[in-house]
C-alpha positions as a printed Julia matrix, in Angstrom:
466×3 Matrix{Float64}:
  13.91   31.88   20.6
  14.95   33.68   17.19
  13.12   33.26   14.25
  16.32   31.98   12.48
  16.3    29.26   15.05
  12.11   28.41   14.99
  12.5    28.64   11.43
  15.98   25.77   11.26
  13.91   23.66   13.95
  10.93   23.48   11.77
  12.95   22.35    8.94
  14.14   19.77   10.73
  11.04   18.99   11.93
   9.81   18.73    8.38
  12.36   16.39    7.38
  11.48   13.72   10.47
   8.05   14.17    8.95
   9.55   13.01    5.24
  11.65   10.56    6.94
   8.32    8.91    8.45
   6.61    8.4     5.6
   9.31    6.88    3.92
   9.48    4.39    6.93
   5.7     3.74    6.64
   5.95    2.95    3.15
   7.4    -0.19    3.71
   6.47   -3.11    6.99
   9.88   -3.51    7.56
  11.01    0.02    8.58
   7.31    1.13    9.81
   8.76    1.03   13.74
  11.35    3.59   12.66
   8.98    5.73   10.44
   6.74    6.02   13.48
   9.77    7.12   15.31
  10.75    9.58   12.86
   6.97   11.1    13.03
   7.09   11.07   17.05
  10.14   13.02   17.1
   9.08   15.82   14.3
   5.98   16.47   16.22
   7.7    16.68   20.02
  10.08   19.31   18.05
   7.77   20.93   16.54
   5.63   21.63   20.09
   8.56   22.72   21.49
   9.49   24.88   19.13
   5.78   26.24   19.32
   5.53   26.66   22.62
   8.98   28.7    22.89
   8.45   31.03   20.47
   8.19   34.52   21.81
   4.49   35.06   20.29
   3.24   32.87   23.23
   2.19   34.75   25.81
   0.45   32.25   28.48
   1.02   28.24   28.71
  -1.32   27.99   30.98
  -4.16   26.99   28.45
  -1.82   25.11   26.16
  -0.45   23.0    28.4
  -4.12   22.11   29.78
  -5.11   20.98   26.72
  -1.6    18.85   26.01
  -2.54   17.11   28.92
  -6.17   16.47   28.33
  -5.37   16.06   25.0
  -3.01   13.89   25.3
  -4.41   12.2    28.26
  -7.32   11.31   26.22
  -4.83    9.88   23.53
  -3.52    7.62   25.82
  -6.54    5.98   26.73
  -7.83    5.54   23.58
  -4.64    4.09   22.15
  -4.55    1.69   24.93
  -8.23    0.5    24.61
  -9.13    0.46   20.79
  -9.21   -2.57   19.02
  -7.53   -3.32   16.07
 -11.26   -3.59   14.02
 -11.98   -0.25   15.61
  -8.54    1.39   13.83
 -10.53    2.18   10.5
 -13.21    3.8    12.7
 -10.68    5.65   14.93
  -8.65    7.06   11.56
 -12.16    8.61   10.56
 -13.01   10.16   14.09
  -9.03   11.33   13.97
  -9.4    13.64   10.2
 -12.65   14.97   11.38
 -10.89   16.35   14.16
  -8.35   17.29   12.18
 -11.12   19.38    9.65
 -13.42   21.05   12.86
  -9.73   22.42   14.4
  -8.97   24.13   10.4
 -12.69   25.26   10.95
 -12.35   26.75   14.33
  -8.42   28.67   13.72
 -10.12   30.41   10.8
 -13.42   31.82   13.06
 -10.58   32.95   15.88
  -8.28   34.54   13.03
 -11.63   35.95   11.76
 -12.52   37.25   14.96
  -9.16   38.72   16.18
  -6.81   39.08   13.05
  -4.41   41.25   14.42
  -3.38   38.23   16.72
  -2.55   36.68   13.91
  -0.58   39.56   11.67
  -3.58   39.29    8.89
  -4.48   42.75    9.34
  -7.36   43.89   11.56
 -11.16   43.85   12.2
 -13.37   44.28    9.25
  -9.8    44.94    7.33
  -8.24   41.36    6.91
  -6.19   41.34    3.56
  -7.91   39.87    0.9
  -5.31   37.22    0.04
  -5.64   36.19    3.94
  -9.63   35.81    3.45
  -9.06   33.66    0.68
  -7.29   31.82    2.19
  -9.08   31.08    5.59
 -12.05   30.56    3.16
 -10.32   27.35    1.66
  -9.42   26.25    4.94
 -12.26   26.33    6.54
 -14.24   25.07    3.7
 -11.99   22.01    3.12
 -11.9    21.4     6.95
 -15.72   21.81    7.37
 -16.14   18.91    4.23
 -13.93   16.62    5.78
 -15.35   17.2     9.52
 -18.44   16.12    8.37
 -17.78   13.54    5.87
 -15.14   11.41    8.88
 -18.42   11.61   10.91
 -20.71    9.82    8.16
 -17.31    7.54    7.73
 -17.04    7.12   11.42
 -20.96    5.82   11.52
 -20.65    3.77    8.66
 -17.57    2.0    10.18
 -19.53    1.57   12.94
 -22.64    0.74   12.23
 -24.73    3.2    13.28
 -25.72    4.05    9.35
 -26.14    1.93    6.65
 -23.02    0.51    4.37
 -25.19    0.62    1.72
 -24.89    3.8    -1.41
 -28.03    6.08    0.19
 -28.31    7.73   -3.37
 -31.07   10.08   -4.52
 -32.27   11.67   -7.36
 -29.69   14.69   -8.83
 -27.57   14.36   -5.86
 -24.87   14.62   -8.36
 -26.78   18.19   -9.65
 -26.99   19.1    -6.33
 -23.37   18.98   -4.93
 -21.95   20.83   -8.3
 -24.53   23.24   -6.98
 -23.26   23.4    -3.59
 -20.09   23.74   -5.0
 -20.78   27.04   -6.86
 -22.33   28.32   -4.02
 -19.43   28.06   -1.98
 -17.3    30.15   -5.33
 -19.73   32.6    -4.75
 -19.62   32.77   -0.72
 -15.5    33.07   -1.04
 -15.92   35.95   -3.39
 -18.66   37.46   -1.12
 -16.54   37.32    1.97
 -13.67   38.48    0.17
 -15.31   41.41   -0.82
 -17.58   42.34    2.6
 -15.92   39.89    5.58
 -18.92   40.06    7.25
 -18.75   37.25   10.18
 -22.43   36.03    9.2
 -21.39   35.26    5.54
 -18.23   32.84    6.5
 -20.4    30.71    8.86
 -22.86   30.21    6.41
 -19.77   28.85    3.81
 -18.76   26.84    7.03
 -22.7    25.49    6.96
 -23.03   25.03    3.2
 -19.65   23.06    3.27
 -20.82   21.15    6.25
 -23.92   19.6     4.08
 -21.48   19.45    1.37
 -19.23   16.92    3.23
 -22.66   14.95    4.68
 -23.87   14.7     0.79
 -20.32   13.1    -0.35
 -19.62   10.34    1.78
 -23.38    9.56    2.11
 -23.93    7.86   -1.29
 -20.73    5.85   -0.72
 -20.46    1.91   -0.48
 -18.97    0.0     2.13
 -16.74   -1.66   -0.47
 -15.21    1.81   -1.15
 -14.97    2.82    2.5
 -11.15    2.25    2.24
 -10.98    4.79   -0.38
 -12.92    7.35    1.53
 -10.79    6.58    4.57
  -7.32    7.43    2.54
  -9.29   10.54    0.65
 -10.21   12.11    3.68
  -6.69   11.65    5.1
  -6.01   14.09    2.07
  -8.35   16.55    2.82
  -7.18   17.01    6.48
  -3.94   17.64    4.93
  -5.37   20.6     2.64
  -7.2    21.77    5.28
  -3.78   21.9     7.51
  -2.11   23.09    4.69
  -4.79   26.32    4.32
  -4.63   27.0     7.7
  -0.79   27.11    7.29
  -1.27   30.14    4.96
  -3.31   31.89    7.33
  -1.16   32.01   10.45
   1.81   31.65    7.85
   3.17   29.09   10.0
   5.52   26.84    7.73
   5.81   23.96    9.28
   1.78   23.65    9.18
   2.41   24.27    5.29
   4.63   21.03    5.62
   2.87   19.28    7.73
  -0.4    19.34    5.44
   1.32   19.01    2.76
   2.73   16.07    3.11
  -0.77   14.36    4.46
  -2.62   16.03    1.49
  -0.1    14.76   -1.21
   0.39   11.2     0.26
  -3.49   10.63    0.92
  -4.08   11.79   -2.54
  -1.47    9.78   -4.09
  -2.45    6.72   -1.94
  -6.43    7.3    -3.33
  -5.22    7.14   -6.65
  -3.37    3.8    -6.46
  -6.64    2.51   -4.29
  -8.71    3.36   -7.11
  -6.19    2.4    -9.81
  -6.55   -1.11   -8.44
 -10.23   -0.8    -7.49
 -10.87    0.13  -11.44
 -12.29    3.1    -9.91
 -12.02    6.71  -11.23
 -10.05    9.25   -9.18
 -12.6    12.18  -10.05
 -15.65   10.53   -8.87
 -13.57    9.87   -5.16
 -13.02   13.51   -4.77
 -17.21   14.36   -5.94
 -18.27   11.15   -4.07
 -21.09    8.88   -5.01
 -18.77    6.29   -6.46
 -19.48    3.1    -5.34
 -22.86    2.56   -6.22
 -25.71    4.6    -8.76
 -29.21    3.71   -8.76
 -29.58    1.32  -11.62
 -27.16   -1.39   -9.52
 -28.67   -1.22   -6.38
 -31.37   -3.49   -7.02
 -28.63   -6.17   -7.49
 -27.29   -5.85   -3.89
 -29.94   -8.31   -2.86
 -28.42  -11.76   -2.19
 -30.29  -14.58   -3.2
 -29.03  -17.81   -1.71
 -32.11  -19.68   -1.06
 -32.17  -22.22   -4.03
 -28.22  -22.14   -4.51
 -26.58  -25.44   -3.33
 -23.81  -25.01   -0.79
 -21.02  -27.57    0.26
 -20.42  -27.37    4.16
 -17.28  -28.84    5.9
 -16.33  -29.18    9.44
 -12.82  -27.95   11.22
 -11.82  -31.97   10.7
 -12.46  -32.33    6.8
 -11.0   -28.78    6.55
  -7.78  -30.25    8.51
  -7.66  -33.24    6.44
  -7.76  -30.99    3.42
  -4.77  -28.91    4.58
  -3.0   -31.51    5.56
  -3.01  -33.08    2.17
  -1.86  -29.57    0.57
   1.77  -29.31   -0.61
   1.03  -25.17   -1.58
  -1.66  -23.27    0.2
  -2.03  -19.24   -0.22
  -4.33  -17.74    2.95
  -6.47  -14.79    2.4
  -7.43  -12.81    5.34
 -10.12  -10.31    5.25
 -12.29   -7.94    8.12
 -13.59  -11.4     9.22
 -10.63  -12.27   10.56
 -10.01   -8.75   12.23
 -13.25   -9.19   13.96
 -12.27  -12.41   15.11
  -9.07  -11.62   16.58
  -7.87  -14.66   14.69
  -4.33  -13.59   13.35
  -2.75  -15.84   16.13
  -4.46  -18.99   15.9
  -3.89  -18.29   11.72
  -0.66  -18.18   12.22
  -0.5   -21.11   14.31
  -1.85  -22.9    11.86
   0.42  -21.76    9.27
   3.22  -23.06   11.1
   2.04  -26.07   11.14
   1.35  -26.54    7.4
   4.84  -25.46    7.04
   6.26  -27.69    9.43
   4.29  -30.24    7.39
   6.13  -29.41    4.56
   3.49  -26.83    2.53
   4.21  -24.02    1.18
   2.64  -21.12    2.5
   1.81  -17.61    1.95
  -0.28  -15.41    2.66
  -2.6   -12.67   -0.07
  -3.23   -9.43    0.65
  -6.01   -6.88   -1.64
  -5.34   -3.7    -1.59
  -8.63   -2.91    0.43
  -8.86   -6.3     2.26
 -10.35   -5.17    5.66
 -11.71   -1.36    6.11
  -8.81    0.41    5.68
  -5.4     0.4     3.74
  -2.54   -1.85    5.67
  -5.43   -3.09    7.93
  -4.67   -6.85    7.24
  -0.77   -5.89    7.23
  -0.78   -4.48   10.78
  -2.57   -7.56   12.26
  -0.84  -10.12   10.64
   2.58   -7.9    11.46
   1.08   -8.41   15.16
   1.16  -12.23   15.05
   4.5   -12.32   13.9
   3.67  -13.41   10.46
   7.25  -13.24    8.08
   6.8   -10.37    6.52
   8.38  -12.41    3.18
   5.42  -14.12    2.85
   2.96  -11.83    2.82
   2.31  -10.91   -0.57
   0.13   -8.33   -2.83
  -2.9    -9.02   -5.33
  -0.53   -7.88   -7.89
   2.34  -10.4    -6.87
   0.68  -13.8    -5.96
  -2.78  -13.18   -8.31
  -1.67  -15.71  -11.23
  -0.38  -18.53   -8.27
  -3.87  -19.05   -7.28
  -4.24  -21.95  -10.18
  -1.76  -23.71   -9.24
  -2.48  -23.37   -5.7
  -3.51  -26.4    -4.02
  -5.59  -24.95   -1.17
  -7.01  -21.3    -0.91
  -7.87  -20.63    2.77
 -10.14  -17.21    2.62
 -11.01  -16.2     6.78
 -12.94  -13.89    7.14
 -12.68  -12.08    3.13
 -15.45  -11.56    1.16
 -16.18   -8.74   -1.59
 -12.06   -8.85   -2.13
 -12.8   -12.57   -3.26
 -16.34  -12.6    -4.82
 -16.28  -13.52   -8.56
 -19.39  -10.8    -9.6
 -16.83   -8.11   -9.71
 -15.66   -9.98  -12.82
 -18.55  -11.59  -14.65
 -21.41   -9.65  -13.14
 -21.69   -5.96  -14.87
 -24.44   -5.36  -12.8
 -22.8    -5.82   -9.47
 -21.89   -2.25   -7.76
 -18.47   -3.91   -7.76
 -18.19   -4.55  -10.91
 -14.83   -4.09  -12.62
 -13.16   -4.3    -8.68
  -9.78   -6.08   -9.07
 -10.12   -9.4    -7.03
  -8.06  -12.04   -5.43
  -8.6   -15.49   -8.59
  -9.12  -17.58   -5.63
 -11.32  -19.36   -7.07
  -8.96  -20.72   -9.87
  -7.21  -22.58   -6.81
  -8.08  -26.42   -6.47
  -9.42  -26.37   -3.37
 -11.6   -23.35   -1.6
 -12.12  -23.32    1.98
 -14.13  -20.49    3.2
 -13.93  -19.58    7.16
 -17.19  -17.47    7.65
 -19.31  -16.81   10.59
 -22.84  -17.38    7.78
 -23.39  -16.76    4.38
 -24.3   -13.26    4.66
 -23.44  -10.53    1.73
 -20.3    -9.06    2.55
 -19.67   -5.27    3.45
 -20.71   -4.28    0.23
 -23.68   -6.01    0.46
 -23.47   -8.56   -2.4
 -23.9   -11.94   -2.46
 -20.77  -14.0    -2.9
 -21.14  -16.71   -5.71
 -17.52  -18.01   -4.76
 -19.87  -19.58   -1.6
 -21.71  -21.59   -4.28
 -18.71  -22.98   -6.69
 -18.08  -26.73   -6.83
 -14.67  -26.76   -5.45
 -15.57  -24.51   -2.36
 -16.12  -25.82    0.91
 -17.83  -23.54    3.28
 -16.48  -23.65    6.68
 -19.3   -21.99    9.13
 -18.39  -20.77   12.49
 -16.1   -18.1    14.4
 -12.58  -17.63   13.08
 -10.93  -18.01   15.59
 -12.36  -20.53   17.17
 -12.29  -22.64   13.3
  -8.76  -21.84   13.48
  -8.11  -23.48   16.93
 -10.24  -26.48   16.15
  -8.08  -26.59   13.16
  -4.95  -26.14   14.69
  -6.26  -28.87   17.24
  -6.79  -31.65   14.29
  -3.43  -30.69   12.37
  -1.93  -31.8    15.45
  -4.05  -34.91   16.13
């Protein structure tokens, strides 16, 4: 294959790339963005694989298949509540592959036209420098992501003294490393950037709180872009340049709308630490012991809905969990049939990722002309006869208004509670992800409705009927 043609097929391949994310920008044409993306990347492997600088397939097409083997299964099993966790385990991958194409162009740079052994052109070491330290930060950082998804550390900010001091200091460090490679490309001096930036990427995501885990998911979709996009330079492969790009621009434009409408700022995302400082922690704590709490069943809840001429549902990671976007729905119907009105409220950061509660609700069918942003249905919640909140709890909680020190304090929220009646679907009155306690639970016109989704759902759906 001529260059001319590798060169026209990557184009095209680009532009199925910008196609998809124009179809992913909206619910409606997702199906066909995703189709768009399929097709760019199939081109683009072909086009890779036929170009004239490959010289064996026998290793390439053993790891397409285990690669893609391993794809398969994980598509097929993973749970919905598991896609936040997946994304993160995804970009780290994503950041170790930038990491390990800079040590083999490092190690054999005449494969790669960047000169040769202990003579790599300085523009060329620069740039796998970048690479590899943007790919080792966001490596290590979708790991902590990945265990705070799932559990295996802490939510909470783990903060310490100067940690702020200490990553501008890593940061410098890593100046000086690039200028030291740069200048004596010895092998020992790039794996100690690849360390430094390792701990880097461990330091930043560590002191962040699991109400801003959204954020970190869509700002390390960025940095596996730039990472890409560095590695592009180095086997000046354009399509890579795209490719990361694209991911790098979108994730960072998509973390600045996050934090627009979190009230968070977009410079403390990129240095981390954001969610949470010291001085707030001590109000994580809830306190629910002497708080009086109203408690319905699935029947009073039922008898409540079925009074409501306008009800507004707000799903959240509770419902996820739950696998309750069915019986929800369901339910929905039924209100409608019954002659409510009803729609459904999304927060930007409802669930653990962006579009998490979008996707499920796009699973059970749910009209997608009902589903409506924070932005769009905020001011209906007062006249609103019923707010339904399953499973949603830091997206609803009223301390991110009145509460300055709440580590979600100035957090854009769903007003549900200016509707007239609150009912709550939660499995216990536990803090939420973030770890605050929710003083919608304790309002007069809130009912608490203890139990499983789902299952409150079905009992619900159950006594609508009856």
């Amino acid at each position: 294959m001529t260059p001319t043609i590798s060169t026209l097929l990557y184009l095209i391949a680009g532009i199925c790339f910008i196609m998809a994310l124009r179809g992913l920008s909206s619910a409606q044409s997702s199906r066909s963005g995703n189709l768009y993306g399929i097709c760019g990347m199939v081109i683009a492997i072909l086009t890779t694989l036929l170009s004239p600088a490959v010289a064996k397939y026998s290793g390439i097409m053993g790891g397409i298949a285990i690669g893609g083997a391993i794809g398969a299964f994980i598509a097929k099993k993973i749970e919905m509540t598991a896609l936040p966790q997946l994304v993160a385990a995804f970009h780290s991958l994503v950041g170790l592959a930038a990491v390990f194409v800079a040590g083999a162009a490092l190690y054999n740079p005449g494969a790669f036209g960047i000169g040769e052994l202990k003579a790599i052109y300085t523009v060329s070491l620069v740039e796998m420098s970048i690479g590899t330290i943007i790919g080792a930060i966001t490596f290590s950082g979708s790991i902590v992501a990945f265990g705070k998804l799932q559990g295996l550390i802490s939510g909470k900010p783990l903060i310490f003294c100067k940690q702020h001091l200490l990553n501008a200091f890593l940061g410098l460090v890593l100046v000086g490393l690039v200028v030291l490679f740069a200048m004596h490309q010895q092998h020992s001096i790039f794996w100690i950037m690849t360390a430094v930036s390792l701990l880097l990427g461990v330091l930043l995501i560590l002191p962040i709180g699991g109400a801003d885990m959204p954020v970190v998911i869509s700002m390390l979709n960025s940095y596996s872009g730039w990472a890409a996009a560095g590695i592009g330079f180095t086997l000046n492969n354009h399509l890579l340049l795209i490719t990361g790009a694209l991911v790098g621009a979108s994730g960072a434009i998509l973390s600045y709308i996050m934090c627009k409408g979190m009230n968070r700022s977009i410079i403390n995302v990129i240095l981390g630490g954001f969610g949470t400082d010291s001085s707030t922690t001590s109000a994580v704590a809830p306190e629910t012991s002497d708080k009086p709490v109203k408690q319905a069943s699935a029947a009073d809840a039922a008898r409540i809905l079925g009074k409501a001429k306008s009800v507004i549902i707000v799903p959240g990671y509770g419902m996820a969990v739950a696998q309750a976007q069915h019986a929800l729905r369901e339910m929905a119907d039924l209100l409608t049939a019954n002659g409510a009105k009803v729609r459904y409220a999304i927060h930007p950061v409802a669930g653990r990722m962006p579009g998490h509660m979008n996707v499920l609700l796009a699973e059970a069918n749910v009209s997608y002309d009902s589903v409506l942003e924070l932005d769009e249905i905020n001011d209906d919640f007062s006249s609103t006869d019923v707010a339904f909140v399953i499973g949603a709890n830091d997206i609803t909680n009223p301390a991110a208004k009145n509460n300055s020190a709440s580590p979600i304090y100035g957090m854009p929220i769903l007003d549900v509670e200016n509707a007239k009646t609150v009912l709550f679907v939660k499995r216990s009155l536990a803090s939420g992800y973030a770890g605050v306690d929710n003083e919608l639970f304790y309002r007069k016109n809130t009912s608490m409705v203890l139990g499983d989704a789902k299952k409150v759902c079905e009992e619900l759906v159950k006594a609508i009927k009856g």
